[in-house]
VEXTIKE-190665 format. One record per residue (C-alpha): x, y, z. Coordinates in steps of 0.5 Angstrom, whole numbers, plus 500, padded with zeros to 3 digits. Last residue first. Layout:
BEGIN
XYZ
...
REM end
This chain:
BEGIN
352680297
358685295
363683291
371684292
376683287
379689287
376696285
370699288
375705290
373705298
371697297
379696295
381702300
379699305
383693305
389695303
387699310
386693314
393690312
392683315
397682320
401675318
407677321
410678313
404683312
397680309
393683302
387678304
385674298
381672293
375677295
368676297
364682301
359681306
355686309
351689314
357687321
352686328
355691333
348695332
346689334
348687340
353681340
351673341
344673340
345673333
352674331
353667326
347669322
352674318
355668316
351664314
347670310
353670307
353663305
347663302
348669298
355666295
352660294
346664290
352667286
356660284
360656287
359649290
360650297
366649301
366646307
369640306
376646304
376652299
371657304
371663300
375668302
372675307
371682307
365683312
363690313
362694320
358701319
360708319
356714319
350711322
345714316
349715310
354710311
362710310
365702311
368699317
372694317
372686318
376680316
376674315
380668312
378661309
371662310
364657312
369653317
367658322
371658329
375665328
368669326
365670332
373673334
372677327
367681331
371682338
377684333
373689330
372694336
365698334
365704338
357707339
356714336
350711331
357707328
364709330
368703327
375701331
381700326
384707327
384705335
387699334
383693338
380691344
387689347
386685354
390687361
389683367
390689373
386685378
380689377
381688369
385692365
381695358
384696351
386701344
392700341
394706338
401705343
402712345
409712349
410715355
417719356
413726357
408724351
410720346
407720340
406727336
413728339
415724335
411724329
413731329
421730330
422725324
428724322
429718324
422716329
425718337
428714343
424708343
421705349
425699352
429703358
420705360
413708359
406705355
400708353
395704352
388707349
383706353
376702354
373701361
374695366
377697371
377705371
382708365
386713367
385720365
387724358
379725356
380721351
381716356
389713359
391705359
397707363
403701362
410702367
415697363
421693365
419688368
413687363
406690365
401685365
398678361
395679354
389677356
383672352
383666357
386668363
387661368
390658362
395663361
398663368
404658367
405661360
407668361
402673360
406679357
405687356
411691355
415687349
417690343
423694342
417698345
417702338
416696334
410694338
407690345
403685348
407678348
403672349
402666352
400658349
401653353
403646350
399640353
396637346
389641348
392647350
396647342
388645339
385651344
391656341
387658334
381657336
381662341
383668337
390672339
388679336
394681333
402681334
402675340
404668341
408665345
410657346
411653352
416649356
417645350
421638350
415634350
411636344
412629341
408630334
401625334
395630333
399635329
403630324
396632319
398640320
392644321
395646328
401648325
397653319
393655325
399657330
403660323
396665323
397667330
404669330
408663333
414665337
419658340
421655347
424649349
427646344
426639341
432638336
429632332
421633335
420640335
425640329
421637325
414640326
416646325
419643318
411641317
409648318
414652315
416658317
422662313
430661313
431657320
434659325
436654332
437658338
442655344
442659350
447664354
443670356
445675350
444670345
437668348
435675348
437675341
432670339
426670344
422676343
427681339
429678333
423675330
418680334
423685333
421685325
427683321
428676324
422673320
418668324
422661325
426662331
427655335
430658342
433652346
434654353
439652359
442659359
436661362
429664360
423665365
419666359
417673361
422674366
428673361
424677356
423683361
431683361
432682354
428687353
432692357
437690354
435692347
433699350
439700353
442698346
439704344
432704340
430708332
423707329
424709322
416711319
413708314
411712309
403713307
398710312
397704317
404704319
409698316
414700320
422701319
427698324
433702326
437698331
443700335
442707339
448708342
447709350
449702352
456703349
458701342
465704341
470698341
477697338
477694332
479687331
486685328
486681322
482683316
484675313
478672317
473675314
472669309
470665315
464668316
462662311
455665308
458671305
454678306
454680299
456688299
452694295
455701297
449707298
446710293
441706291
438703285
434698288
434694282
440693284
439690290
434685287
439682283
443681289
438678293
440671293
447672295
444675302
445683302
449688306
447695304
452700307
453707308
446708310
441714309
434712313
430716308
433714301
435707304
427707306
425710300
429705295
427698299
419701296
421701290
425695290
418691293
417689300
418682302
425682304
423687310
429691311
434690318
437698319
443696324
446702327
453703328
457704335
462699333
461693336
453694337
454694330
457688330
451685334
446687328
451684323
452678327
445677328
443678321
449673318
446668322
441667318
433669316
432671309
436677306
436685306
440688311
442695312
447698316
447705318
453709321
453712328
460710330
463707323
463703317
468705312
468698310
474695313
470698320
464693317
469687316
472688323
465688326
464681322
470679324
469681331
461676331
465671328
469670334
463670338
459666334
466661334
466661343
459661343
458655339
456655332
452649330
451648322
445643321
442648316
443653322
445653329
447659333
449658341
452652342
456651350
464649348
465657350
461658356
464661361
469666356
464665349
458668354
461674356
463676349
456675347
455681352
461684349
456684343
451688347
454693348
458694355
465694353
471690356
473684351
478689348
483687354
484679350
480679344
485673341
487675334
482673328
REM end
C-alpha cells in the first residue's frame, strides 16, 4: 500500500487509528490466534480493506454486511466503512438463513462479506446483493494500491445493527460515527481506559456490546485487544493468565460458566483491573465468586440503541452499591419518567429514557417506530427502574416483561433473583401466564437440575422438587409476588448474549406446545 501521507487528515473514526499508528506504530493493537498486529500494521490494513470495499462499488452511504465469527476482519471492515462514508451491517451468525435473508432484504446492502467458513451458509441465503470471502490474510488486498480518498465524517452514520426485539421483525438500528464516539468517550470514563490497557474480547463482536463496550474504544484509545472467536470458559482462563489483560466483558451467564470452572479457585487474576458485566439482570450469585477472588465486577447499563453505554457502575464503586447498574455515563442525560410522563421520585418505578451524541439517530426505514421511541431526542429505553436518593440507578425489569396481576406489578428479575442461588435447576426463568381471576400471575419455566443435586426422575420427583421451588418465596416476597407454577422444559430458547428470549417462552405455554409440563 502506498504511505497515507495528507490522506491521514479525516475525523472518521479509522483516522483515529491512524493517529495511533503515527505515535505509536511499534505499540500492539489486535491479536489473534497468536497473530499480533501493531498499530501501524492494523492501520495499514485497515486502508487496504477500505481500498477493497471502494474497488468493489462500495461507496458513501453504502451497506456492508458481515457474517462470520469474531476476527479482526470485523474491525477492519467496520473502521473501513468509516473510510468511506459507508454503513457496517454486522449479522448475528446464529441466526438461520431465513432470517439473515429478511434483514439483507430490509437493510438493502451492496455487499455481503463473509467468513470462508460460512460460504455455503451465504447462499442458502439467497440474497441479492454480491457475495464476497473476507481473506484471513489482509495481505491479499495489498495489490489495489493506492488508497481512496476519505469520505467518512462524524456526522455519517456507520453502523446499522439489527435487534432481536421482542416481537415480530427486528428492527435496524442505525448510529453515526459521532455516536460511536461518543461511546467511546463514556467507555474511557467508565473503566478509566488508557493506551496502556489490554482489552480481552470474547462476547460476539456483532452486538455493541461485544464490539462497543470495551473493543473498539480500546482501538480508538490506543490499547492492545485480544479477539478470541467464541467464549469459552477455560481458554478464558488461559489468556487471564498467559496474556493477562486488564480489562474484559462477561455477560452474566459466561461470568457463571467462569466461576463453575474447576482452575477457577487457583487461576492468577492479578493483571485484571476489573471485569464488566451487564445485558441482563446481574444476580449476585454470579459476581460474589469473582469479589471473592479479588476481582470487581461492574456494569454497563444500556441498549443497541444507545451505541450501548449510558448507565454504568465502575468497578471501584461496585462493591459499595450491590445491585446497581451505576449513574449516567459522560455522555448521557438519563430520566427515569412515570406513566403519567413525570420524573420519577427516588425510590419510585419508571421507565428509563435516556438522551445524548450516543443515542441512535432513527430505526432504518422505519419513521413509526422511530418516533414511537423517541421523544424530543430522548430515547425510551422499555426498561423499567428506580434511582436512589443519591442517584444510584437500578433496572427492575423490561416493561413487556413485567406481570400486571390483581393491578399489582410484578417485575420478573426480582423473582428469578431468589431463584439465582438454587442449586435445585440448572436455568430459570419466570413470565407471566393469563388467569381468570388476577389477570396475569408469574409461572416458573425452569430445566431440571442434572448435577449433585439432581434427583432421581420420575413425576413425583418432579412434583417434590416444585414445591421445593415455590417454597424458596416464603417469608421473602409478598405473596401476590409469589410465582403459582412450575413448568419443566429441556432448554430455555437464549439469544447469543445469553438473554432468555421470554417471548419464546410464553409462547411455548401459550400454545401448550414445547417440551414444557406443568406441576
Amino acid at each position: 500500500m502506498s504511505e497515507l501521507g495528507p490522506l491521514a487528515a479525516g475525523t472518521d473514526l479509522a483516522a483515529r487509528v491512524e493517529r495511533w499508528a503515527d505515535h505509536r506504530p511499534d505499540a500492539t493493537a489486535v491479536t489473534f490466534e497468536g497473530v499480533e498486529h501493531t498499530y501501524r500494521s492494523f492501520a495499514d490494513q485497515v486502508g487496504a480493506t477500505a481500498a477493497w470495499l471502494a474497488a468493489a462499488g462500495v461507496g458513501e452511504g453504502d451497506r456492508v454486511a458481515w457474517l462470520g465469527p469474531n476476527r479482526p476482519a470485523a474491525l477492519r471492515l467496520m473502521l473501513g466503512c468509516s473510510w468511506l462514508g459507508a454503513i457496517y451491517l454486522p449479522l448475528n451468525s446464529r441466526l438461520a438463513p431465513p432470517e439473515h435473508r429478511w434483514i439483507l432484504d430490509h437493510a438493502g446492502p451492496s455487499l455481503l462479506a463473509v467468513d470462508s467458513g460460512f460460504e455455503q451458509h451465504a447462499d442458502a441465503i439467497g440474497t441479492a446483493c454480491e457475495i464476497a470471502v473476507v481473506p484471513d490474510e489482509p495481505g491479499s488486498f495489498d495489490e489495489l494500491g493506492a488508497l481512496p480518498a476519505r469520505r467518512g465524517t462524524l456526522t455519517h452514520p456507520v453502523l446499522l445493527a439489527y435487534t432481536s426485539g421482542t416481537t415480530g421483525h427486528p428492527k435496524g438500528a442505525l448510529l453515526d460515527q459521532a455516536a460511536m464516539s461518543a461511546n467511546a468517550v463514556n467507555s474511557t470514563h467508565a473503566h478509566d481506559l488508557t493506551s496502556h490497557d489490554r482489552v480481552l474480547t470474547t462476547i460476539p463482536l456483532f452486538h455493541v456490546g461485544g464490539l462497543n463496550i470495551q473493543t473498539l474504544p480500546a482501538v480508538l484509545g490506543g490499547a492492545a485487544v485480544l479477539i478470541e472467536r467464541a467464549f469459552d470458559a477455560g481458554q478464558f482462563l488461559d489468556d487471564v493468565e498467559q496474556w493477562q489483560p486488564t480489562w474484559t466483558v462477561l455477560v452474566p451467564a459466561a461470568l457463571t460458566a467462569v466461576a463453575a470452572h474447576p482452575r477457577f479457585a487457583t487461576a492468577d487474576f492479578g493483571s485484571l483491573r476489573g471485569v464488566m458485566t451487564g445485558s441482563s439482570p446481574v444476580p449476585a450469585a454470579a459476581t460474589q465468586p469473582f469479589f471473592e477472588r479479588g476481582v470487581p465486577v461492574g456494569q454497563i447499563y444500556g441498549s443497541t440503541e444507545t451505541a450501548p453505554i449510558a448507565v454504568h457502575l465502575r468497578c471501584d464503586e461496585a462493591a459499595d452499591h450491590p445491585g446497581s447498574c451505576g449513574k449516567p455515563s459522560t455522555m448521557c442525560e438519563v430520566r427515569i419518567v412515570t406513566d403519567g410522563g413525570e420524573n420519577a421520585a427516588p425510590g419510585a418505578r419508571g421507565e428509563l429514557w435516556v438522551r445524548g451524541p450516543s443515542v441512535l439517530r432513527e430505526y432504518w426505514r422505519d419513521t413509526e417506530a422511530t418516533a414511537e421511541a423517541i421523544t424530543d431526542g430522548w430515547f425510551h429505553t422499555g426498561d423499567i427502574g428506580h434511582a436512589d436518593a443519591d442517584g444510584w440507578i437500578f433496572i427492575d425489569d423490561r416493561r413487556t416483561d413485567m406481570i400486571i396481576s390483581g393491578g399489582e406489578n410484578v417485575y420478573p428479575a426480582e423473582l428469578e433473583e431468589v431463584l439465582s442461588g438454587t442449586s435445585l435447576v440448572d436455568e430459570s426463568t419466570v413470565v407471566g401466564v393469563p388467569d381468570e381471576r388476577w389477570g396475569e400471575v408469574p409461572v416458573i419455566v425452569a430445566v431440571r437440575a442434572t448435577g449433585p443435586a439432581a434427583a432421581s426422575g420420575g413425576a413425583g420427583d418432579a412434583e417434590i422438587e416444585a414445591a421445593e421451588l415455590l417454597g424458596l418465596f416464603e417469608g421473602r416476597l409478598a405473596r401476590f409476588k409469589h410465582p403459582k407454577a412450575v413448568f419443566w422444559t429441556d432448554q430455555l430458547p437464549r439469544t447469543a448474549l445469553g438473554k432468555v428470549r421470554k417471548h419464546e417462552v410464553r409462547a411455548m405455554l401459550n400454545e401448550n406446545q414445547g417440551t414444557g409440563r406443568a406441576v
